[in-house]
N, C-alpha and C positions, 0 to 999 in steps of 0.2 A: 494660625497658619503653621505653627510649630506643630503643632497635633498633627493637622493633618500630610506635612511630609513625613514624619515618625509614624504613621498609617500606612503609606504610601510603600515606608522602608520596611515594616511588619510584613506586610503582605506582599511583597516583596519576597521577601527573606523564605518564608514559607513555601510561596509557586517552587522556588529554586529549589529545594528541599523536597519536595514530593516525586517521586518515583517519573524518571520519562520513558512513554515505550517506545519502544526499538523501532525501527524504517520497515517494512512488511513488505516492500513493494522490489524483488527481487529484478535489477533492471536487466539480469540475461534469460527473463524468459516471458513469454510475448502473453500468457494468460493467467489471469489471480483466481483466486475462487474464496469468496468472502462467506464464511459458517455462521450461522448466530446459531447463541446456545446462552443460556443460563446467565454466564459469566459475564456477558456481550459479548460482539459479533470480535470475530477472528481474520483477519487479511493472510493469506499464504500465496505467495506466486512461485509455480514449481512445472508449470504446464505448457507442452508444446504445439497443443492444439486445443481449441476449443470442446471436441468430439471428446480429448482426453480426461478434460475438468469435467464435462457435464456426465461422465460416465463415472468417475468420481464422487460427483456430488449428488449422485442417485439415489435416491432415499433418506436423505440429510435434508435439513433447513439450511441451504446452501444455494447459491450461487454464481456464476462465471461472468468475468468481464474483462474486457483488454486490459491490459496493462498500461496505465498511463505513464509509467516512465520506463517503457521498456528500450535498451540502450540502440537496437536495428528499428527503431518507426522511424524515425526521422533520414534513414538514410535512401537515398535516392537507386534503383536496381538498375545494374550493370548497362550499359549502351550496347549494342552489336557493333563491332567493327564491321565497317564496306570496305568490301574490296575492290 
C-alpha cells in the first residue's frame, strides 16, 4: 500500500511538472479556426466572421468553428421599446 501511494505521489509530481498550454479560446471573438500541421493541430480565435476565418484558412489544413466560450453567445439581443 505504501508503494503504491509513493506511485501515486511520483506521477503526481511529474503531471505537475510538465509544460501546460495556454487557453486558445479567445472569449471576445465569436470564430476559432483550428490548423493542424506537423507539430499538431493549433486553436487561434481572432475572427469576426465565419466568411473571415474560411478566407483565412484557404489553402491550409485548417478549419473554422464557433467559439464555444465566446463571452456575447449567451447574451440575450436588445428588446424594442413600445410606444
Amino acid at each position: 500500500m505504501r508503494r503504491a501511494a509513493q506511485a501515486i505521489l511520483v506521477i503526481g509530481a511529474v503531471a505537475a511538472a510538465l509544460p501546460a498550454q495556454a487557453q486558445t479560446y479567445d472569449p471576445r471573438y465569436p470564430i476559432c479556426m483550428q490548423v493542424f500541421s506537423i507539430d499538431g493541430p493549433a486553436v487561434g480565435c481572432g475572427y469576426a466572421s465565419m466568411a473571415q476565418c474560411k478566407a483565412s484558412a484557404s489553402g491550409r489544413a485548417a478549419e473554422c468553428f464557433a467559439n464555444p466560450y465566446f463571452a456575447g453567445a449567451g447574451r440575450k439581443p436588445a428588446r424594442a421599446r413600445r410606444r
